[in-house]
Chimera marker file (.cmm) of the C-alpha trace (Angstrom):
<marker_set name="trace">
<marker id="1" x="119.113" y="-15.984" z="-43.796" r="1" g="1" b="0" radius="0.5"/>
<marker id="2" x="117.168" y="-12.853" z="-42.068" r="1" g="1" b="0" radius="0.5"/>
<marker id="3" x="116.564" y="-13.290" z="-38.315" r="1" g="1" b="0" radius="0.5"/>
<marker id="4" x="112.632" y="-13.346" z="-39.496" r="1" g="1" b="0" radius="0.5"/>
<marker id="5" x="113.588" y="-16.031" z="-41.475" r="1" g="1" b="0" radius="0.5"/>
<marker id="6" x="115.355" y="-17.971" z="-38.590" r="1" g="1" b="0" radius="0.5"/>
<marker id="7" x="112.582" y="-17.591" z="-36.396" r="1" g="1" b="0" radius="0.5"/>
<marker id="8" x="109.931" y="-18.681" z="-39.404" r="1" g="1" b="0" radius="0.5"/>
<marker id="9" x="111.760" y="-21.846" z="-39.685" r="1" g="1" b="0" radius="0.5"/>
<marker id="10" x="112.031" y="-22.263" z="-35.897" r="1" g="1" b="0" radius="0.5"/>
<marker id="11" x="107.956" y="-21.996" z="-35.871" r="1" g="1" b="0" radius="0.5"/>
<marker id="12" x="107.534" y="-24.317" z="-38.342" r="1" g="1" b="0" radius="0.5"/>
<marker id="13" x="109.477" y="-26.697" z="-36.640" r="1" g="1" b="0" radius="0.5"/>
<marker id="14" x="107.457" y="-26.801" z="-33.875" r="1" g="1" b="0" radius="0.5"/>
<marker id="15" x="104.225" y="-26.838" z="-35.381" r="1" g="1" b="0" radius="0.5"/>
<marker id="16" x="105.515" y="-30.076" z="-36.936" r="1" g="1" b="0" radius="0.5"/>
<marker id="17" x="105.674" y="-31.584" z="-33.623" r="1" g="1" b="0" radius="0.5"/>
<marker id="18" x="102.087" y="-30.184" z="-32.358" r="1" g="1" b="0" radius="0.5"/>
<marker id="19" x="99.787" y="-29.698" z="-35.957" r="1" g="1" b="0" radius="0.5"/>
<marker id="20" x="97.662" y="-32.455" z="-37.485" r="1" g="1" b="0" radius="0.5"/>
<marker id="21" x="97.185" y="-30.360" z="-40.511" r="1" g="1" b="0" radius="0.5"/>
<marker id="22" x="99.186" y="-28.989" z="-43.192" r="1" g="1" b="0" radius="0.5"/>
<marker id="23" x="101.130" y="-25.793" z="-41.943" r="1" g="1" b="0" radius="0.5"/>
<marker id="24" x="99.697" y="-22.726" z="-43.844" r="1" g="1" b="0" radius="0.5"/>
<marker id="25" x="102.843" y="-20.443" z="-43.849" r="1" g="1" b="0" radius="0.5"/>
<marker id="26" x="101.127" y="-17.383" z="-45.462" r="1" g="1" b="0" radius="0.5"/>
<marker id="27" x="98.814" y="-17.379" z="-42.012" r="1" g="1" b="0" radius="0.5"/>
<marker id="28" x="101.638" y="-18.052" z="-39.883" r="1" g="1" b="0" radius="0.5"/>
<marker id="29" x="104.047" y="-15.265" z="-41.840" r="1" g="1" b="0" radius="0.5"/>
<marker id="30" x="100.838" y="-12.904" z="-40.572" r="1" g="1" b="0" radius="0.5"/>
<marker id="31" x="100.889" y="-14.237" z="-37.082" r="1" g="1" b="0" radius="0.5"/>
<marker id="32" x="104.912" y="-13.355" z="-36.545" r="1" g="1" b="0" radius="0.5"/>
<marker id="33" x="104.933" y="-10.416" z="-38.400" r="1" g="1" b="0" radius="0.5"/>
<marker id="34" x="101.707" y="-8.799" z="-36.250" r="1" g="1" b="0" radius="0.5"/>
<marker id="35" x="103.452" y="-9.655" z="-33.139" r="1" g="1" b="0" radius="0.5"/>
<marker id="36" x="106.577" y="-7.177" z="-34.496" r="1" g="1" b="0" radius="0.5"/>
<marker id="37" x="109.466" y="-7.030" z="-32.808" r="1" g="1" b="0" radius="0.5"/>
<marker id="38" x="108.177" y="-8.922" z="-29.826" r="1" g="1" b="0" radius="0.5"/>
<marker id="39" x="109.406" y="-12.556" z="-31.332" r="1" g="1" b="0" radius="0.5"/>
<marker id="40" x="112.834" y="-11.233" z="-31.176" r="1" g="1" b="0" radius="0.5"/>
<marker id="41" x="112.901" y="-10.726" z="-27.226" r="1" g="1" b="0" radius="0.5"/>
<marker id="42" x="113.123" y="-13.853" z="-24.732" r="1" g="1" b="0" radius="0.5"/>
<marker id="43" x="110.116" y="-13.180" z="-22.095" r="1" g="1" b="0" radius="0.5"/>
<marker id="44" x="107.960" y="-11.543" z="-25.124" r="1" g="1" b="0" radius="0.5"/>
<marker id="45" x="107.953" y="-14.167" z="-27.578" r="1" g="1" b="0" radius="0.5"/>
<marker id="46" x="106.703" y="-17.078" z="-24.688" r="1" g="1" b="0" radius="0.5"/>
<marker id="47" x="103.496" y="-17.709" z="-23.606" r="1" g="1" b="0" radius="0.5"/>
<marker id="48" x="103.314" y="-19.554" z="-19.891" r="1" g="1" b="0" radius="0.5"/>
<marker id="49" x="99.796" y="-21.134" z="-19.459" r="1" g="1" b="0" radius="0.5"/>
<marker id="50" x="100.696" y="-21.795" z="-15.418" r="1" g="1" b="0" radius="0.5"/>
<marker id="51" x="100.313" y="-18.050" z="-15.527" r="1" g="1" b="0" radius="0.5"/>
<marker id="52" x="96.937" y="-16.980" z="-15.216" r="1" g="1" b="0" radius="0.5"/>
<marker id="53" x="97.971" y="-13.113" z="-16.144" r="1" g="1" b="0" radius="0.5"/>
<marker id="54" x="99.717" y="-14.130" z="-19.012" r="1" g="1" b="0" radius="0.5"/>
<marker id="55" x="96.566" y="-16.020" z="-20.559" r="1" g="1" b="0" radius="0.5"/>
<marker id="56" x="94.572" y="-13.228" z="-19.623" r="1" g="1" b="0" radius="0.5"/>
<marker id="57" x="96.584" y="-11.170" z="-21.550" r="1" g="1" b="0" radius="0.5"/>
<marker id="58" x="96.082" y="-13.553" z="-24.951" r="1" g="1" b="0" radius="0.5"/>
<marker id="59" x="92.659" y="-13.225" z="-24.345" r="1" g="1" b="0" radius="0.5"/>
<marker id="60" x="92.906" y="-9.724" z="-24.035" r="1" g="1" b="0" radius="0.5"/>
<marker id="61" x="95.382" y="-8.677" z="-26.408" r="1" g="1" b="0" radius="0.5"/>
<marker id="62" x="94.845" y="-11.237" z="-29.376" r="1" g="1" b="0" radius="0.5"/>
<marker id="63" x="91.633" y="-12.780" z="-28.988" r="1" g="1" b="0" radius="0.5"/>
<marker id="64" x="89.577" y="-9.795" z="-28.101" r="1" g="1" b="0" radius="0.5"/>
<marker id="65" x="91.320" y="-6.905" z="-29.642" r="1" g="1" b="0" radius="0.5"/>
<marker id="66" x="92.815" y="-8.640" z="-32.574" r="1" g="1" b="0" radius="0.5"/>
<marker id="67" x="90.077" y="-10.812" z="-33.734" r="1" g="1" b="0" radius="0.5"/>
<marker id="68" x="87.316" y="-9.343" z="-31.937" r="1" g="1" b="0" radius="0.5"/>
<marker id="69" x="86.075" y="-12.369" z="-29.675" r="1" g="1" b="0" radius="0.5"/>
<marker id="70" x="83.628" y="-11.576" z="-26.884" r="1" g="1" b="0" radius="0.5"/>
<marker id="71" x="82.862" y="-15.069" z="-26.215" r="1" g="1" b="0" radius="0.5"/>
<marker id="72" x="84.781" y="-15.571" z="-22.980" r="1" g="1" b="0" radius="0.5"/>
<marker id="73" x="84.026" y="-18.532" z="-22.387" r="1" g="1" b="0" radius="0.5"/>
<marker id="74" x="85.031" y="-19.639" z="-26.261" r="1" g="1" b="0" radius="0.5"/>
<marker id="75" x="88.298" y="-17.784" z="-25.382" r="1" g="1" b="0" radius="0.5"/>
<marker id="76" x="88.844" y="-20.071" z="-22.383" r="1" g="1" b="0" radius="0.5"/>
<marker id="77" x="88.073" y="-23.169" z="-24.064" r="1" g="1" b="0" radius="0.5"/>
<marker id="78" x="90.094" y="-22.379" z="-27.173" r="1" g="1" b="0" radius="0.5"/>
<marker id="79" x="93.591" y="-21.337" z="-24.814" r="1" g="1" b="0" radius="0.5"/>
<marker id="80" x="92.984" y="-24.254" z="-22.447" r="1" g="1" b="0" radius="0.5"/>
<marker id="81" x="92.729" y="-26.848" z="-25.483" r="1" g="1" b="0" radius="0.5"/>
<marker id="82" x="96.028" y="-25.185" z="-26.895" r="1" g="1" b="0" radius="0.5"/>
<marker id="83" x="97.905" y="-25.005" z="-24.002" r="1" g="1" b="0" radius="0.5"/>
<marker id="84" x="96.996" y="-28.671" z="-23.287" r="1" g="1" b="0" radius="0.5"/>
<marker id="85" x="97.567" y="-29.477" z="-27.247" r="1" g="1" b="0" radius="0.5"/>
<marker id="86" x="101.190" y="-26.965" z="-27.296" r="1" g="1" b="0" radius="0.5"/>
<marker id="87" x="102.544" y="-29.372" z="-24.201" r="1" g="1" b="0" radius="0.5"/>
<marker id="88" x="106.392" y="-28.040" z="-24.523" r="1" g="1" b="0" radius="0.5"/>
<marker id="89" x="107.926" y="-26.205" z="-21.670" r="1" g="1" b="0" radius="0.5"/>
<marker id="90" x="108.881" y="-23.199" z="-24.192" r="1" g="1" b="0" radius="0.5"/>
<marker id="91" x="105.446" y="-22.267" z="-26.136" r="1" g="1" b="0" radius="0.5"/>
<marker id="92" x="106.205" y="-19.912" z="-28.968" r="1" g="1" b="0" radius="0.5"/>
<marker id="93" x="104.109" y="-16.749" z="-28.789" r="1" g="1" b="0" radius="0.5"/>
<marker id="94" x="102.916" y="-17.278" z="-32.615" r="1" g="1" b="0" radius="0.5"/>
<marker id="95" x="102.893" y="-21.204" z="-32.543" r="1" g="1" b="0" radius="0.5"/>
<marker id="96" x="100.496" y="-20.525" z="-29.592" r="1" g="1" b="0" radius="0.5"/>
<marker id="97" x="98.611" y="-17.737" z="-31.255" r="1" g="1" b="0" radius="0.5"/>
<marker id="98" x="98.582" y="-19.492" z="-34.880" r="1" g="1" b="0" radius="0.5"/>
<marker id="99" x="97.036" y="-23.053" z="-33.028" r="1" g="1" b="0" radius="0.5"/>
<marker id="100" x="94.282" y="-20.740" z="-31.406" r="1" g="1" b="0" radius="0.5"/>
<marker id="101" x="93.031" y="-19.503" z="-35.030" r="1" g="1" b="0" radius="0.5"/>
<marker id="102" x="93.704" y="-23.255" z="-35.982" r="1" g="1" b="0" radius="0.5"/>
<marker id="103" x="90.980" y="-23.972" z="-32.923" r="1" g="1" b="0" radius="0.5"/>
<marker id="104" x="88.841" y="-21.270" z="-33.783" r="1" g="1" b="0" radius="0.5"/>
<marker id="105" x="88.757" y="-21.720" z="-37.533" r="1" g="1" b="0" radius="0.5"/>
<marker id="106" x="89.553" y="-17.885" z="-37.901" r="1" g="1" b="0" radius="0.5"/>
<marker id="107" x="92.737" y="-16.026" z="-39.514" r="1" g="1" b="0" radius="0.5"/>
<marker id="108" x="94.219" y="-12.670" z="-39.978" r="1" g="1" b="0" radius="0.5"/>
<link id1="1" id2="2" r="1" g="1" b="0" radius="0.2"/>
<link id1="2" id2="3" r="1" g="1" b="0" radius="0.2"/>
<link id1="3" id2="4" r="1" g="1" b="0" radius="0.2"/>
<link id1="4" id2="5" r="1" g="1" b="0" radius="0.2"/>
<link id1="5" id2="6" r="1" g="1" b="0" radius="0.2"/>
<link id1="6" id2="7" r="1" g="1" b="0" radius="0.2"/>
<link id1="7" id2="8" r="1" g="1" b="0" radius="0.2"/>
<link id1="8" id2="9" r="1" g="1" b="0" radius="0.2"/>
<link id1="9" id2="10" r="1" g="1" b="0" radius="0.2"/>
<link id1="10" id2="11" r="1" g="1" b="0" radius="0.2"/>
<link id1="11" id2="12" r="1" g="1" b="0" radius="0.2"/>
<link id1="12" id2="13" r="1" g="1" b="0" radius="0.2"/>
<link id1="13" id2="14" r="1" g="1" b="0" radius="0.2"/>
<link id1="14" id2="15" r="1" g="1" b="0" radius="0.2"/>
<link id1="15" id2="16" r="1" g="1" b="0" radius="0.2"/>
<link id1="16" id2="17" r="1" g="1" b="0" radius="0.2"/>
<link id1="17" id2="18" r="1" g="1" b="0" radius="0.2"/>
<link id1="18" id2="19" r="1" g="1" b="0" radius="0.2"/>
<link id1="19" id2="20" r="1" g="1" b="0" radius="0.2"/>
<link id1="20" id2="21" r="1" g="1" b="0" radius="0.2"/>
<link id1="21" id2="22" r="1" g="1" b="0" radius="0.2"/>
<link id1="22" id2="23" r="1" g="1" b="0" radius="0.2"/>
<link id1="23" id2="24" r="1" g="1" b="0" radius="0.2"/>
<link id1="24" id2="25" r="1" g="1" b="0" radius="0.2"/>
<link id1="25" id2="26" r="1" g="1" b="0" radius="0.2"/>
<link id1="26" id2="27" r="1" g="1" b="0" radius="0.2"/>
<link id1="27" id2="28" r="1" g="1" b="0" radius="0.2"/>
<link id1="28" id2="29" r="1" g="1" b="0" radius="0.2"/>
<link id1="29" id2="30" r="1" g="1" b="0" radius="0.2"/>
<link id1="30" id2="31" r="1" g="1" b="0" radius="0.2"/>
<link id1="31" id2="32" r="1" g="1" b="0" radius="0.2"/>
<link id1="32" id2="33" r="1" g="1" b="0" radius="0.2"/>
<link id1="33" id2="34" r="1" g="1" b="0" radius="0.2"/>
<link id1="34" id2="35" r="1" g="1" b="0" radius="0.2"/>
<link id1="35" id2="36" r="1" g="1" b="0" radius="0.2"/>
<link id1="36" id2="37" r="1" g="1" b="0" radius="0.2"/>
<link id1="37" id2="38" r="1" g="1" b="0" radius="0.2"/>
<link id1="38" id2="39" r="1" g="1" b="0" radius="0.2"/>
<link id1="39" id2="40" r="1" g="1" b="0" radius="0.2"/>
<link id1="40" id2="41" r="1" g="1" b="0" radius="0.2"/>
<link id1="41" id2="42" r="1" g="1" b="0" radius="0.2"/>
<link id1="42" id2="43" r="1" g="1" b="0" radius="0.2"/>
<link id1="43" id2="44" r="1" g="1" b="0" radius="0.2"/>
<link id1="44" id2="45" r="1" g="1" b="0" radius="0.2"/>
<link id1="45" id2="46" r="1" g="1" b="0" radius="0.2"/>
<link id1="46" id2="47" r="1" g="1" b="0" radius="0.2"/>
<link id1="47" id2="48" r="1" g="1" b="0" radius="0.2"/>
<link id1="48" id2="49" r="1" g="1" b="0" radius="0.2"/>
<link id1="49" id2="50" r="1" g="1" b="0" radius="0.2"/>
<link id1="50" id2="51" r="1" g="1" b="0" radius="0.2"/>
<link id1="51" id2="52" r="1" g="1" b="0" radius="0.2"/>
<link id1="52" id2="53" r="1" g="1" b="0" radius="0.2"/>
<link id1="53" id2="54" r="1" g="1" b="0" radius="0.2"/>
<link id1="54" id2="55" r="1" g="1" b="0" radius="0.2"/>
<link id1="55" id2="56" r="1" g="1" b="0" radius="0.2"/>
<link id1="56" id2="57" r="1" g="1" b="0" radius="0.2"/>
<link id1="57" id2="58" r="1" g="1" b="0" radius="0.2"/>
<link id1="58" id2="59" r="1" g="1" b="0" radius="0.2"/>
<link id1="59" id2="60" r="1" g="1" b="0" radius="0.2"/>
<link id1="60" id2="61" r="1" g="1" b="0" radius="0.2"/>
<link id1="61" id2="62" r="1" g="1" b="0" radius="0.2"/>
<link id1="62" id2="63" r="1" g="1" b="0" radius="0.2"/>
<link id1="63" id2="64" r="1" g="1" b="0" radius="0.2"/>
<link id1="64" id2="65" r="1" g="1" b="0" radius="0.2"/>
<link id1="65" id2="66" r="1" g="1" b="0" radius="0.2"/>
<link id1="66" id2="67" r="1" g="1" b="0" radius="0.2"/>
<link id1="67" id2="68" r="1" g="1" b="0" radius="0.2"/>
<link id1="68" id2="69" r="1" g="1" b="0" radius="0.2"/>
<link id1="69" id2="70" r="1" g="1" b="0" radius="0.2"/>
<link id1="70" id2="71" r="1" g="1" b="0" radius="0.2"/>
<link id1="71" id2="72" r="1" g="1" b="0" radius="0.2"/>
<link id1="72" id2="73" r="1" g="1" b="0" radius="0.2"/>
<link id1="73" id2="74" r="1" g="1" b="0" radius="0.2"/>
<link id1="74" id2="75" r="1" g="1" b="0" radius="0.2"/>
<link id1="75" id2="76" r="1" g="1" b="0" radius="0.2"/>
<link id1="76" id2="77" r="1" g="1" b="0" radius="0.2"/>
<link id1="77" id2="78" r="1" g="1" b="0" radius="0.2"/>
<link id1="78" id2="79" r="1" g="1" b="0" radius="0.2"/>
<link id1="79" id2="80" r="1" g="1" b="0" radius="0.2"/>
<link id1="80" id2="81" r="1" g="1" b="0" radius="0.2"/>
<link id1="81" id2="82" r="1" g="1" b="0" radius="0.2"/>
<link id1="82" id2="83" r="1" g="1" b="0" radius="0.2"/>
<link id1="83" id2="84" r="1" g="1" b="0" radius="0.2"/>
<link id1="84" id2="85" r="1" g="1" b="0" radius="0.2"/>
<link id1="85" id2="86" r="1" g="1" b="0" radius="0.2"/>
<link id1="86" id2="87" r="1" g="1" b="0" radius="0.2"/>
<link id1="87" id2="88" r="1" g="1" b="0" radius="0.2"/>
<link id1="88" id2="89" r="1" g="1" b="0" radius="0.2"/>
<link id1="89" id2="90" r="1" g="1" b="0" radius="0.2"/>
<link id1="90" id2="91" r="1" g="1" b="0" radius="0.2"/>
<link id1="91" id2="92" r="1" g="1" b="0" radius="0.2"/>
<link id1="92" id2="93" r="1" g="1" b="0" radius="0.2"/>
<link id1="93" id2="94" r="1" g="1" b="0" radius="0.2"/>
<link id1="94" id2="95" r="1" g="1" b="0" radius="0.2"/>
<link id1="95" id2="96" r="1" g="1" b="0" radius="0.2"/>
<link id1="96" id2="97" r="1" g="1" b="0" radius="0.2"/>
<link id1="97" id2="98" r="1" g="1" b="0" radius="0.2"/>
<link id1="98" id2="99" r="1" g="1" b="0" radius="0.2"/>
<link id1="99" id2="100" r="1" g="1" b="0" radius="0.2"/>
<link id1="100" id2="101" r="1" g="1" b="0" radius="0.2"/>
<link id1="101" id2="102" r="1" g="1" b="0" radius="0.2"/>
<link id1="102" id2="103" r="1" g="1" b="0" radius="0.2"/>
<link id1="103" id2="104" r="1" g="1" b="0" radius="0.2"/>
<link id1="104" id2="105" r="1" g="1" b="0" radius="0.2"/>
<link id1="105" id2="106" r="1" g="1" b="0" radius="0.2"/>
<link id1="106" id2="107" r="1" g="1" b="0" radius="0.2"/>
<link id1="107" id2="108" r="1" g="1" b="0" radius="0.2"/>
</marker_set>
């Protein structure tokens, strides 16, 4: 099994504890392999929502540049609801990510 592969199955995992709906691999496959080599390093593949830099950064880096949002106050909405939704200590960068497309309703 490829490290991708590891990590896939560690994603799915925990979107079994935090999804109502059916996973939809394909969209989280997208998710993981957009955020490149970035799931592979400890710090880079977490998101913290006690850090207000960090979710500024989402917003920034994913919601606005990725999937063009200019709503900000969508954008807070939709991170607040997943961080409270995603209530683990260790928040996957693309578990977090693929819940706030979930939220939205939008995909890659």
């Amino acid at each position: 099994m490829s490290k991708f592969d590891e990590m896939m199955a560690k994603y799915s995992d925990a979107l079994k504890g935090v999804s109502k709906s059916a996973i939809d691999a394909d969209q989280l496959t997208k998710v993981a392999k957009g955020l490149g080599p970035s799931i592979y390093l400890k710090d880079a593949s977490l998101v913290s929502c006690s850090d207000k830099t960090e979710l500024d950064r989402v917003k920034a880096n994913f919601l606005t540049k990725k999937l063009g949002m200019t709503d900000e106050a969508a954008m807070d909405a939709a991170v607040k609801s997943v961080c409270a939704e995603y209530s683990v200590n260790q928040k996957h960068r693309a578990v977090f990510y693929y819940l706030l497309l979930q939220k939205l309703g939008k995909s890659l």
